[in-house]
N, C-alpha and C positions, 0 to 999 in steps of 0.2 A: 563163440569164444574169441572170433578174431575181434568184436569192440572194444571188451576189457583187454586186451594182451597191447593192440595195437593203435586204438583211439576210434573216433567215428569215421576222422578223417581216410585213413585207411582203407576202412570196411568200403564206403563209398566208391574206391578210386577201383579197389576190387571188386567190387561190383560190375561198375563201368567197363574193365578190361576183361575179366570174364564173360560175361555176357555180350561181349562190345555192344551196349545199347549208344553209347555213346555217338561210334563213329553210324549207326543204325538212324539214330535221330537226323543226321546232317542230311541224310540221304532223303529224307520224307521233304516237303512244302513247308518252307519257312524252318530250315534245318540250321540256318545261323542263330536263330532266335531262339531253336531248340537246343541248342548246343551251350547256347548262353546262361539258360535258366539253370543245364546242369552244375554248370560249372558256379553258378552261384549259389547253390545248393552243399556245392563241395567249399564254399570259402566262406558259407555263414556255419557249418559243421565246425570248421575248424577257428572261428572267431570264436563259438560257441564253448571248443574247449580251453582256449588261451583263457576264457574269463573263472577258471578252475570248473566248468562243468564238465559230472561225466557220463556214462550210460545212455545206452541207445535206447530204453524206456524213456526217461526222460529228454532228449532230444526230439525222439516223439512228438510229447505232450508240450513240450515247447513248440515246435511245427502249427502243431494243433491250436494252441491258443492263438496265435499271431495270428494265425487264418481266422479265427473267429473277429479277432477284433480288426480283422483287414488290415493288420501291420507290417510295411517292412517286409512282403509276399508281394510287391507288384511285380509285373513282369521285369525283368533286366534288361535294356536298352542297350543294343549292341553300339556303339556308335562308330558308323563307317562312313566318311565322306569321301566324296573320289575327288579327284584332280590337286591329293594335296598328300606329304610322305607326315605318316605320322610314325614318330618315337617313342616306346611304351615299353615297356616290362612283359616280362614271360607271360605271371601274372594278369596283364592289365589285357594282354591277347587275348585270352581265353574266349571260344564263342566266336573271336572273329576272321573272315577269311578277307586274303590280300591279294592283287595278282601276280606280283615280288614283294618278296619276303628278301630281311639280308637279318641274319642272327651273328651279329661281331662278337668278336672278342671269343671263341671257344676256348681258345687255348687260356685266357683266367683261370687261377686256381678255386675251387668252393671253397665256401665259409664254414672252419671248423672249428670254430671257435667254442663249440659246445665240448666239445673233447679236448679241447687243451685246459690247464690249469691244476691248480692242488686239489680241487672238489671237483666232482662230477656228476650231475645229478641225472635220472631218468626217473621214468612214470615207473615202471615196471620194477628195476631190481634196487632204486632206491639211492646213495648214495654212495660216489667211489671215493676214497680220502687219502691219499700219498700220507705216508710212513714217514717219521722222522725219529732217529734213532737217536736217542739224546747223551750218549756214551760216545758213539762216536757221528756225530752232527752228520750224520747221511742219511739224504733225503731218500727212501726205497719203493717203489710202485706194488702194489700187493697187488695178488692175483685179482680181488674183486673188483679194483678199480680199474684195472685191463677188462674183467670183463664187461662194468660198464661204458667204457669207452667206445669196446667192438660193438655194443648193440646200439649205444645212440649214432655212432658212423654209420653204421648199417641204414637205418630209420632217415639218416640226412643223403646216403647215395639215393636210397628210392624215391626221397623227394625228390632230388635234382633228375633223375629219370626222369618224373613223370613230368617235370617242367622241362626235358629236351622235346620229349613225345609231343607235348602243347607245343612247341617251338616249331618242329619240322611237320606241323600238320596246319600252319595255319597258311601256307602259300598254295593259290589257284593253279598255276600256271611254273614258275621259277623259284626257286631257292639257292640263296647263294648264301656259304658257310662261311668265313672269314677270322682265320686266327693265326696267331704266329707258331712258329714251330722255332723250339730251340736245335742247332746243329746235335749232330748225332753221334758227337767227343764231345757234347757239355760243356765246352767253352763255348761262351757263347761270342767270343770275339772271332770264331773259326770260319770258314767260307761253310757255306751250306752244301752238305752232300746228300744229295736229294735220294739218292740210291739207298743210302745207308739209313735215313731217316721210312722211307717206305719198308726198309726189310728190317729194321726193327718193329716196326708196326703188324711187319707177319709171322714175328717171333715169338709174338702174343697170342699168336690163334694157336688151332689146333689142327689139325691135317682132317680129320673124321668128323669134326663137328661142326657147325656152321655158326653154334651159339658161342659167345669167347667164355673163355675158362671164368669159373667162381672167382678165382682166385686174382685174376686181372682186374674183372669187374668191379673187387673189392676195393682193389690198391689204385685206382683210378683219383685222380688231380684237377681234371680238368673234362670237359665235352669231349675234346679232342682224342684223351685215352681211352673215350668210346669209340669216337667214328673213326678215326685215323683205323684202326683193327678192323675196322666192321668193312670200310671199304677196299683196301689193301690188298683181298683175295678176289675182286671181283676184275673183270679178263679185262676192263676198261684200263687198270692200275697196271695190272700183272704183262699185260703186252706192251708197255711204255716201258717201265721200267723193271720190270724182270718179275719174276717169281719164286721166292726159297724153300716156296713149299707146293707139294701137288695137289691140288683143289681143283675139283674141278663140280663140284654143286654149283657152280654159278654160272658154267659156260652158259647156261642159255636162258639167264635171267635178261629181262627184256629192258631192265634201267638204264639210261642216260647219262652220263653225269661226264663233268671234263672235271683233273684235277690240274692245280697249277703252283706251281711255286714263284713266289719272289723275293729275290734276296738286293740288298743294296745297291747295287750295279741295277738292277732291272730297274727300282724305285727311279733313281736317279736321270736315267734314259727318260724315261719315261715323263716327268718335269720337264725334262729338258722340250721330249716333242711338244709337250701342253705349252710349255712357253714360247717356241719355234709358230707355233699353231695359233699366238695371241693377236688379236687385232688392233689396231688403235679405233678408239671411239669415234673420231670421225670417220675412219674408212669403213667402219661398221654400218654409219647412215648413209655415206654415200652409197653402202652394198642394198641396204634398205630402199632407199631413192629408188636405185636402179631394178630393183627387184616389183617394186609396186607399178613403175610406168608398164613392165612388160605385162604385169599382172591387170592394167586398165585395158588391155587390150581384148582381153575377155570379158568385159563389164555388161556387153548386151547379150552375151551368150550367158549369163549369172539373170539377167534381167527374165530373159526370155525362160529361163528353165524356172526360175519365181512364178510368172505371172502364165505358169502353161496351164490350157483350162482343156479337159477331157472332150476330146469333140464328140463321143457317145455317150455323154452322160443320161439319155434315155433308156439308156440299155442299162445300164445300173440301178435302173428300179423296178424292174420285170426280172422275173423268175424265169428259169434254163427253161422251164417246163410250165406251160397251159394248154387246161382242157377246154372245149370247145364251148360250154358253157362261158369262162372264165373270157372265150375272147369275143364271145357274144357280149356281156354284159359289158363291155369297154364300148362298145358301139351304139349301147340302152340310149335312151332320150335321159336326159338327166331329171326330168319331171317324174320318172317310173320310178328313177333308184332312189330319190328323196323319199317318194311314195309307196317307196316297196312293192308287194305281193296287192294292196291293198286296191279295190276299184270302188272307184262312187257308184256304177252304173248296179256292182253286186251288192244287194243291200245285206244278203246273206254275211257277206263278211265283214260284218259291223261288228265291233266289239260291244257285246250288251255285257251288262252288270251283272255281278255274280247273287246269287241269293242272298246272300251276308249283306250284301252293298245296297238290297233295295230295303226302301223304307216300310214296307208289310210282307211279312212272309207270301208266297204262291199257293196256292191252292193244289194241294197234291191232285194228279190226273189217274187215282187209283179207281177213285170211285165216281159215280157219275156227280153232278151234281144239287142235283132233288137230293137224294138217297140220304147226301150226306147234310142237306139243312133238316130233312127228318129225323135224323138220327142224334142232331145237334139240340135241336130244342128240346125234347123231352128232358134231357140231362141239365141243361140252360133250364129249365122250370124249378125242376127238384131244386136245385140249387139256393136259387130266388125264393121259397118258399121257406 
């Protein structure tokens, strides 16, 4: 049920989080490359339904042909070069890992632009359409179109879900979150009250539960009115800057994380030391000059560790372990080991020809051989006769 109600796309991603084969794949030999294929798997589904296709029978059978005619199925090419910052989309991550990750901007609001307006369309309940009352020119929202409002919001928070999930799973090593927070009186020309801003963020949770209410999760704007809640009751937050609630599921969760705030005075400081800290260009080369003579002073010690050659390099071709055969045969005349087993003096060990290989069969040694030229002619007469 869930393809037709929800799309393939969906089904797929359910798949993936149920089963987590997903993060199961990373974990095997060549898990970026496995990770990548799924995830292309998940964005030709959903090309597949933007073109009005629908059913997972058919999705199938499209699979299926491509594969036969080897279309459009090659592998997906993750592309990751080191020693260089690439900028990409949620999206264009997918599959790839980084060893810093910086995901900006959380605090943007998503695009909801599929819920605003006089029409409202979805797959499932059809079209919502604002009311206009022509008696008195008021425009009125009917229940249907509220309810397809809630359900295409609904269907665009789980996407933005699952493109955080892809976000904070693509860094090795570091992740760093970066977004702004509006003060916590909503004006936003007011000084930042950091306190006020973290204990509204705990006002959101719930004391018993560790997952944030339906009901937050719904009315969510931005990334931030995920994580700001989700980190808020962890002892990292709650011992810096207090706690409004008692929670204590997290004392002995083993996470990391530093949170920080910057508000205008910090930015500015902060300028200021990066400009305090600037060099002028030529004292930059004179720092360089200065830096390379001391560095020629190690140029034969660079030389010598290049050009170092193993002074036991015979030992590196012999084995921990020889049998006494093994160090006898190192000491053979080198005429025996070209010549193997082999002696001119034994004539016995001549290689003779196999019966196949001689030009007349042998004369079998069963019988004597009078017996058997008797026994041959009479049959050699008959024959000839």
């Amino acid at each position: 049920m869930l393809p037709k109600q929800d799309g393939l796309v969906a089904l797929i991603w359910e798949i993936y989080q149920q089963t987590g084969y997903l993060d199961y794949v990373g974990g095997m030999p060549g898990g970026y490359q496995r990770q990548t294929n799924l995830h292309a798997l998940y964005e030709r589904a959903a090309d597949y339904e933007k073109n009005g296709f629908k059913g997972l029978f058919r999705f199938v059978l499209f699979i299926e042909r491509m594969q036969d005619r080897d279309d459009d199925l090659a592998t997906a090419v993750p592309n990751t070069s080191d020693n260089m910052v690439h900028v990409m989309t949620i999206h264009g991550s997918k599959g790839l890992q980084f060893p810093i990750v910086f995901l900006n901007d959380i605090g943007k609001q998503f695009n909801q632009q599929d819920t605003r307006g006089r029409a409202i369309l979805n797959d499932h309940l059809g079209i919502g359409i604002s009311y206009l009352n022509t008696e008195t020119r008021e425009i009125q929202e009917p229940l249907q179109k509220q309810a397809v409002i809630d359900v295409t919001k609904n269907a665009g928070l789980s996407e933005e879900m699952r493109k955080l999930y892809v976000a904070l799973t693509r860094a090795e090593q570091r992740l760093f979150l970066v977004g702004k927070v509006n003060p916590a009186s909503g004006d936003k020309g007011s000084t930042l009250d950091v306190e006020s801003v973290v204990g509204a963020w705990q006002a959101k949770t719930e004391e018993t539960d560790l997952l944030l209410p339906t009901a937050e999760r719904n009315s969510a704007k931005t990334y931030l009115d995920w994580i700001g809640p989700a980190i808020s009751r962890h002892p990292v937050v709650t011992n810096t800057y207090g706690d409004s609630q008692i929670f204590n599921k997290l004392q002995d969760d083993p996470s990391s994380f530093t949170l920080t705030f910057y508000d205008n005075t910090k930015v500015v400081e902060g300028k200021e030391q990066v400009g305090n800290a600037a060099v002028e260009p030529q004292e930059w080369v004179k720092r360089q000059n200065q830096t390379g003579t001391e560095a020629n002073g190690n140029a034969q010690q660079i030389v010598d560790i290049m050009n170092f050659k193993y002074p036991h390099q015979a030992a590196t071709q012999t084995t921990a372990y020889q049998s006494v055969s093994e160090i006898k045969r190192l000491f053979d005349d080198p005429d025996n080991v070209q010549l193997g087993n082999y002696s001119q003096v034994d004539s016995s060990q001549m290689i003779k020809p196999g019966r196949y290989t001689q030009p007349s069969l042998a004369t079998p040694t069963l019988f004597p051989k009078t017996a058997q030229k008797s026994r041959l002619q009479p049959r050699l007469g008959r024959q000839l006769i």
